[in-house]
C-alpha positions in Angstrom: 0.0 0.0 0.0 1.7 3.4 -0.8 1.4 6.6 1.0 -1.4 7.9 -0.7 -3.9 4.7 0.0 -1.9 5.0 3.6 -4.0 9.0 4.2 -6.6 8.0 2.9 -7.4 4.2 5.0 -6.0 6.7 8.1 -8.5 9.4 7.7 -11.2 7.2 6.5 -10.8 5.7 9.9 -10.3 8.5 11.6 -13.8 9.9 10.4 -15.1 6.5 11.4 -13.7 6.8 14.6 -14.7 10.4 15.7 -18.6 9.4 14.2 -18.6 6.7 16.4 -17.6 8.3 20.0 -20.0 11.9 18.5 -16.8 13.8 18.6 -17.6 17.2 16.8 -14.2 19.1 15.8 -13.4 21.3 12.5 -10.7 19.3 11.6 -13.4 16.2 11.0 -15.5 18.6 8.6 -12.2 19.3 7.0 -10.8 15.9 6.7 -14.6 14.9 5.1 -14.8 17.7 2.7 -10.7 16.6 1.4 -12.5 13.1 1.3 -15.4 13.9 -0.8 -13.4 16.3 -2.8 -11.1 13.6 -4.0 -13.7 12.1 -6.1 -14.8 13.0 -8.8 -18.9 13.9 -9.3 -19.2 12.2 -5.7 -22.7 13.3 -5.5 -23.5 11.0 -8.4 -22.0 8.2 -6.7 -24.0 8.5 -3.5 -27.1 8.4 -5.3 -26.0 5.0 -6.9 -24.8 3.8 -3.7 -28.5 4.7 -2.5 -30.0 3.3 -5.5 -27.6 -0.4 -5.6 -27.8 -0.7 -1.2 -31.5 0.0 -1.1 -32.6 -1.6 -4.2 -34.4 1.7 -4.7 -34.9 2.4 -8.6 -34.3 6.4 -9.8 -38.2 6.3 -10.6 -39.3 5.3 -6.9 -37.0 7.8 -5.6 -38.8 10.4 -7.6 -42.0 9.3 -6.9 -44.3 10.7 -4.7 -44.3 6.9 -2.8 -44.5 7.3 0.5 -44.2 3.1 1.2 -41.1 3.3 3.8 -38.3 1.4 2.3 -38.6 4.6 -0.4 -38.4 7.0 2.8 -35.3 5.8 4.1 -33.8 5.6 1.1 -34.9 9.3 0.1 -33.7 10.1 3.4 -30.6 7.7 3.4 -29.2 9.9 -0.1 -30.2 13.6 1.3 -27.8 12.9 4.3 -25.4 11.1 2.9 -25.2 14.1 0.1 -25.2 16.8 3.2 -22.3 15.0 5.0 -20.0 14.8 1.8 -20.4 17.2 -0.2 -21.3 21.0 -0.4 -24.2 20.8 -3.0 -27.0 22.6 -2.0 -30.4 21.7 -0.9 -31.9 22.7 -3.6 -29.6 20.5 -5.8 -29.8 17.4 -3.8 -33.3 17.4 -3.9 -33.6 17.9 -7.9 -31.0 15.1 -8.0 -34.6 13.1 -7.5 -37.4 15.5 -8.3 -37.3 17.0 -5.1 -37.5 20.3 -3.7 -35.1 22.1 -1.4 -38.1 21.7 1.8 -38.1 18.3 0.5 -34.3 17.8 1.2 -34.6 20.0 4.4 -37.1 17.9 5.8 -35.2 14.7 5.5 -32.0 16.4 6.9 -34.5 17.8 9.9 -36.1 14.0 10.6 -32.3 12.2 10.5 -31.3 15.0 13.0 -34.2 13.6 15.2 -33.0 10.2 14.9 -30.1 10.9 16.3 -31.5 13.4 18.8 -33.4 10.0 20.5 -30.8 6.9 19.1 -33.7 5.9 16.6 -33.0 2.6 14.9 -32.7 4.3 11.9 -29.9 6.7 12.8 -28.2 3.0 13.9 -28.9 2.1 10.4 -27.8 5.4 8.9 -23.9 5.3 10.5 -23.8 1.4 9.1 -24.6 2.3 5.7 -22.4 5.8 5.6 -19.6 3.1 7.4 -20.2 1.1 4.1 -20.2 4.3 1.8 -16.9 5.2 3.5 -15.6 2.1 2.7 -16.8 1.9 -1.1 -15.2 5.0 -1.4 -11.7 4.0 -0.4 -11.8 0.8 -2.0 -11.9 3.2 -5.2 -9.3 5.3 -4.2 -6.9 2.8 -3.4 -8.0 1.3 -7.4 -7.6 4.8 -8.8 -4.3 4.7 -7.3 -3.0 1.2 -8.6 -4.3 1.8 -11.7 -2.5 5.2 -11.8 0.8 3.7 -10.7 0.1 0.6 -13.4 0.0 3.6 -15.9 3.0 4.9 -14.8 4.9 1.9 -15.0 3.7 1.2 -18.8 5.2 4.8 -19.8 
């Protein structure tokens, strides 16, 4: 593993870490933003990770189903797209034929989840612990293939 898959397994876990024990510091939002910043169109991939782990289609999602499964996984992509990245509200929510209250409201109802240890928020940190991980699993391939590239020059 070289130094670059070395940062980012260390500050994936260190994000990991900090969620777990609710530690709230600005060097977390910092180290989340460098995450989400390293790839590219991440708020694309959120949306398929919500879409592949909820077995959600794009239609549903835009629907105006309110059959829970659809909810959550509304819900599961407007946080996820909060956490890591900086799109607005307002573009979150288009993402799925949403509006910006739309998005807020889902942001608002997670936030009181949390607030009483709601069995969804458990189910929230376990799938952003398995976004996290998808998304250094294709850092540390970016990087091989990079370094496979550079060898062939």
């Amino acid at each position: 593993m070289n130094q670059i898959s070395k940062f980012y397994k260390i500050l994936t876990d260190l994000i990991l870490i900090c969620e777990a024990a609710d530690i709230v510091h600005p060097a977390l939002s910092k180290a989340k933003i460098h995450l989400s910043s390293s790839n590219h169109d991440l708020i694309y991939k959120i949306l398929y990770f919500v879409k592949i782990t909820s077995n959600i289609s794009q239609e549903a999602l835009e629907s105006d189903d309110r059959y829970t499964p659809v909810v959550k996984a509304r819900r599961l992509f407007f946080n996820l797209a909060k956490e890591f990245t900086d799109v607005s509200l307002e573009k979150i929510g288009g993402m799925i034929s949403k509006d910006h209250s739309t998005t807020y409201y889902g942001l608002k109802k997670m936030k009181e989840f949390w607030e009483t240890n709601d069995p969804e928020w458990q189910e929230y940190q376990q799938y952003k612990k398995l976004f996290l991980l998808q998304i250094e699993i294709k850092a540390n391939n970016d990087i091989e293939e990079t370094d496979e590239e550079k060898k062939n020059l």
